[in-house]
Legacy VTK file of the C-alpha trace (Angstrom):
# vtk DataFile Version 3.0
C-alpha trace
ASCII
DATASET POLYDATA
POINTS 167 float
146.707 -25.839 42.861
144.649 -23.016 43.038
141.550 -21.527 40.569
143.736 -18.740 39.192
146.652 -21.621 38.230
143.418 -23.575 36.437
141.578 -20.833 34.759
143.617 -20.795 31.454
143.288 -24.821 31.036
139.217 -24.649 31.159
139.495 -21.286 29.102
141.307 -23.816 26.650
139.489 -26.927 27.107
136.498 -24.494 26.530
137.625 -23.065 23.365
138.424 -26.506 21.631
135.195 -27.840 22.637
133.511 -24.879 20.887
135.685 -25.273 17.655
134.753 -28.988 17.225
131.115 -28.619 18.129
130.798 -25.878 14.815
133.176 -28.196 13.096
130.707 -30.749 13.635
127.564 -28.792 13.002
128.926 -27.504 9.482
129.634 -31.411 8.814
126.140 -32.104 9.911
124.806 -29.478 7.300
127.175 -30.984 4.504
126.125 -34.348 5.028
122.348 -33.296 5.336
122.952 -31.510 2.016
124.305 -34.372 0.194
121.271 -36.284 1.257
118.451 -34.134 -0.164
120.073 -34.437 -3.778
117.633 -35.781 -6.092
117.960 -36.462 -9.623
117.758 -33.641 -11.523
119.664 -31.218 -9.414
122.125 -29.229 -10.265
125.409 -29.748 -8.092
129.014 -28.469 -8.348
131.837 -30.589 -7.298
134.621 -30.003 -4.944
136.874 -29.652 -8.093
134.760 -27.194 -9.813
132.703 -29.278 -12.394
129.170 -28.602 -12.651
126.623 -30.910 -13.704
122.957 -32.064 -13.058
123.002 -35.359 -11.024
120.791 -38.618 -12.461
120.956 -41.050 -9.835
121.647 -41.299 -6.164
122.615 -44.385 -4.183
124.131 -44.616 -0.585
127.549 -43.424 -1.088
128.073 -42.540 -5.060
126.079 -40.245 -7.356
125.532 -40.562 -11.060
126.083 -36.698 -12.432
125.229 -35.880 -16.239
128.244 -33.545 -17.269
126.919 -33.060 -20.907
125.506 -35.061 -23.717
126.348 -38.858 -23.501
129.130 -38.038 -20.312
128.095 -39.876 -17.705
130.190 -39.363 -14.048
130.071 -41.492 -11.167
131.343 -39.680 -7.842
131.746 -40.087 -4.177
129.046 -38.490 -2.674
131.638 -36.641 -0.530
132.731 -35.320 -3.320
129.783 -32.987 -4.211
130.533 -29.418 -2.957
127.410 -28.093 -3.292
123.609 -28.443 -4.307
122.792 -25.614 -6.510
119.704 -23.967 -6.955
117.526 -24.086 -10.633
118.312 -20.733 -11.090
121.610 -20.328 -10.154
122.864 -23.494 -12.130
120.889 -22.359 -15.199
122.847 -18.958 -14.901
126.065 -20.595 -14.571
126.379 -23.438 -16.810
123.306 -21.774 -19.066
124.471 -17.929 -19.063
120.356 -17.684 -18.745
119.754 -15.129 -16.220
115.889 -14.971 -14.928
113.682 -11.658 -15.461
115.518 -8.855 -13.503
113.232 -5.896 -14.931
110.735 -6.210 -12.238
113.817 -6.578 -9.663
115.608 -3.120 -11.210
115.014 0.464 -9.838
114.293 3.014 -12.535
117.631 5.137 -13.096
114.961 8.587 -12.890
111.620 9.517 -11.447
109.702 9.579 -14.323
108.590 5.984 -13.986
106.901 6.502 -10.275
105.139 10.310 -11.352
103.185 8.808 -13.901
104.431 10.979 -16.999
105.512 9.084 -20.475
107.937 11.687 -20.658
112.297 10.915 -19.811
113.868 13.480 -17.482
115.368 14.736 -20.295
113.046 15.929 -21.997
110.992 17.621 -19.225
113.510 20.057 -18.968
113.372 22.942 -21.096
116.529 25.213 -21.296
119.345 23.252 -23.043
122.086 25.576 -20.747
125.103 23.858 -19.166
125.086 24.019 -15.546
127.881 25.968 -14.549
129.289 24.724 -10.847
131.969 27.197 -10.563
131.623 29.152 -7.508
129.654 32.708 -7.774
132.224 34.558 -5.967
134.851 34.518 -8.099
132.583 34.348 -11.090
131.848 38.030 -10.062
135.644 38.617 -8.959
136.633 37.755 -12.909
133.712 39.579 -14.453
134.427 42.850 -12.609
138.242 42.429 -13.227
137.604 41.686 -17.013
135.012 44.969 -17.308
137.758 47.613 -14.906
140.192 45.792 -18.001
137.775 46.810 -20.668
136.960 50.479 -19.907
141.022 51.039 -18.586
141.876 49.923 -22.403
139.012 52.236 -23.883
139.851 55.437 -21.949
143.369 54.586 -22.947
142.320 54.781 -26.492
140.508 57.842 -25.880
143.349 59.755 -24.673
145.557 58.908 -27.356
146.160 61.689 -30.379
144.867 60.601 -33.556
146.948 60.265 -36.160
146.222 62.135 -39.515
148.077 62.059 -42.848
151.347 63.990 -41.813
149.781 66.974 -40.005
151.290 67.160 -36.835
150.039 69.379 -34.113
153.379 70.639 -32.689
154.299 73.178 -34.798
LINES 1 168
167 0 1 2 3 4 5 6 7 8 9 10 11 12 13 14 15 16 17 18 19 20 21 22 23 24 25 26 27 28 29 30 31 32 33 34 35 36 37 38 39 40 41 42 43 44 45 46 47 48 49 50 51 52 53 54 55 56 57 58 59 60 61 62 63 64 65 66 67 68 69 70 71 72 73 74 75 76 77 78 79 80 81 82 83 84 85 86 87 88 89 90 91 92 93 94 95 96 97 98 99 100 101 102 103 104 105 106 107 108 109 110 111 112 113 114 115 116 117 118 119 120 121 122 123 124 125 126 127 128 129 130 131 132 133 134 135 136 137 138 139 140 141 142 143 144 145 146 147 148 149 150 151 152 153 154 155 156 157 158 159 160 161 162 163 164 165 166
């Protein structure tokens, strides 16, 4: 047999050693996870319960899932170890100070004025963001409109009380 015939069986071999070395390594992290729970922790379960775990042996864990419910599960079955904040802002709804985390909405905040944008600017106009060119286009059209109609009004006889001029 030669190289070429080989080459796609140690691609192969290759590839599936890759795929169960991170298969291993994200088992590694899980288990390694699972270890460092403590009690007190909050943890979320494969099927979607939270709860705050109060005691830890080799292979089950004791989770609090309210007042007087008391869960024992496989520690395999623990999804995840959750973070104080994020399991008080899930189970809780509390969410922790975001003002200093928030970017102002205007400028006013980083020039050092009291004033809002708002009010710094004076002139209470719309904006207009038509174009200008045919702005000018309609203007000149409407004015040519206006003085046509009043030198058509010009020209016109008046009209008097019977009197007519072509006698």
């Amino acid at each position: 047999m030669s190289l070429v015939t080989l080459l796609p069986f140690i691609v192969l071999i290759g590839a599936m050693f890759l795929m169960t070395r991170s298969a291993k390594k994200k088992q590694q992290q899980a288990a390694d996870m699972r270890n460092q729970m403590q009690p007190g922790s909050g943890v979320r379960t494969i099927g979607g319960m939270y709860a705050t775990v109060k005691e830890v042996s080799d292979d089950t864990v004791l989770v609090d899932a309210g007042p007087g419910v008391e869960l024992l599960f496989a520690k395999n079955a623990i999804g995840a170890v959750l973070s104080d904040d994020e399991y008080n802002r899930i189970v809780h709804g509390v969410e922790h100070d975001l003002k200093s985390d928030v970017v102002p909405d205007d400028a006013s905040s980083l020039t050092g004025t009291d004033e809002p944008a708002a009010a710094a600017d004076s002139d209470d106009k719309p904006v207009d963001f038509a174009k200008k060119d045919e702005d000018a286009k309609d203007e000149a059209e409407e004015s040519s409109d206006d003085a046509v109609a009043a030198e058509a009004k010009a020209d016109e006889p008046k009209k008097t009380d019977g009197d007519s001029e072509a006698k």
